[in-house]
Phi, psi and omega in degrees: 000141189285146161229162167214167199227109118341100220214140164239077198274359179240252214272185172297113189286143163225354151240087152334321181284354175257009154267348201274307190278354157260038156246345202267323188299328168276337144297283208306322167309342159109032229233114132327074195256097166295096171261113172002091172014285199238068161296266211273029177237158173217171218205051220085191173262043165271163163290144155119179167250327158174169204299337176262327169322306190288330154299308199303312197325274189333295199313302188311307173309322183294310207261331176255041169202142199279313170239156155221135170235144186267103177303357176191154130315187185120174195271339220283341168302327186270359166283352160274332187317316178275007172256352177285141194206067178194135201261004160257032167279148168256307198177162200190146218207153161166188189281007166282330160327289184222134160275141183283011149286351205249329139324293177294324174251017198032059192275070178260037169271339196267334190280338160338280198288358194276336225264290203294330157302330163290318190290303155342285198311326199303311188281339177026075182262125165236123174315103190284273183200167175275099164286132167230128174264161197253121167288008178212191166262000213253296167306310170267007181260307189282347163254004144294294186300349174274331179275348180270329055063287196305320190225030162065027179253213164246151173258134160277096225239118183252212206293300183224038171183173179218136171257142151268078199090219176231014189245348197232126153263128162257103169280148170290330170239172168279137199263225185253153204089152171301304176246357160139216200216160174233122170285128182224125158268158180257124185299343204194085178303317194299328186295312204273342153310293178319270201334317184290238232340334196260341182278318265162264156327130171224122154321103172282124193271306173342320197253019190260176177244175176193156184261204184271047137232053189050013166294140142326122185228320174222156205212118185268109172319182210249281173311122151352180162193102191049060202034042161282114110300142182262118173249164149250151184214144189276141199304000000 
């Protein structure tokens, strides 16, 4: 039997009975139907007993059901966006989004950028760190100790590199790129290949990782970028 979950992850339900009846219309459908813990509670005009109640509630929904419906709408939603975390969202939508005035007037360069700021938010791309390459070990110990001097942090020293912090590497040889490599991490690698790749982008399929249940975790483009390789890593 299919399930589905009922959430109140934005404003306050104030008709319980027409949460009632779309649990009763969806039983009768043969649907298995969970309506969410912190349903019938509020906070303000939020859903939930609060903002962490509310996530987990969704998040719950998400990982035991096949559809989840939102009894109400609202922005109160986008106050969970930095804590969301689940990678069997496809997509998801409403007038907090695109406003029917923005319709009605056909903006559509403003309804574009708001479409390119959810994907942006979705993608969360972050400056991982700076690879700089070194002809020697000799050559990269000594100019470690100068960016650890500069900016008070410590040096690590692995295999084939030394971290200064966590923003600057130093290779003992030259790795890969001309002048060394810039790592940007991702919420959702597999999501954020697609999106380049439709910018563009083509991929050395030679540099990806995987963990052990075959995710993809990291992925180098295939061209430079200002005598840069760029890899991604998955968050």
């Amino acid at each position: 039997m299919d399930k589905v979950g009922i959430n109140a992850p934005s404003g306050n339900v104030i008709h319980f009975k027409s949460v009632e009846r779309a649990a009763e219309l969806f039983g009768e459908r043969g649907w298995d139907v969970t309506i969410g813990e912190d349903v019938y509670t509020s906070f303000g005009r939020f859903g939930g007993s609060s903002d962490s109640a509310r996530l987990n509630d969704f998040q719950q929904a998400c990982s035991d059901t096949e559809l989840v419906l939102c009894a109400r709408g609202g922005y109160g939603f986008s106050r969970l966006l930095p804590n969301l975390d689940f990678n069997k969202i496809i997509a998801c939508g409403g007038s907090w989004m695109v406003s029917k005035d923005l319709v009605a007037a056909k903006d559509w360069a403003g309804i574009t950028a708001l479409t390119k700021e959810a994907v942006s938010t979705m993608l969360g791309f972050k400056l991982l760190h700076v690879g700089v390459n070194n002809a020697s070990e000799e050559a990269a110990a000594s100019d470690s100790a100068k960016f650890a001097t500069l900016l008070g942090q410590d040096v690590k020293v692995g295999n084939s590199s030394m971290f200064v912090g966590s923003l600057i590497e130093m290779m003992k040889n030259p790795g890969r790129g001309t002048c060394g490599h810039i790592a940007i991490q991702t919420n959702y690698l597999a999501r954020a290949m697609y999106h380049l790749e439709k910018r563009g982008f083509v991929f050395d399929e030679s540099s990806f990782k995987y963990d052990a249940k075959g995710n993809i975790t990291v992925a180098y483009l295939k061209d430079e970028i200002a005598g840069f390789a760029v890899h991604f890593n998955q968050k």
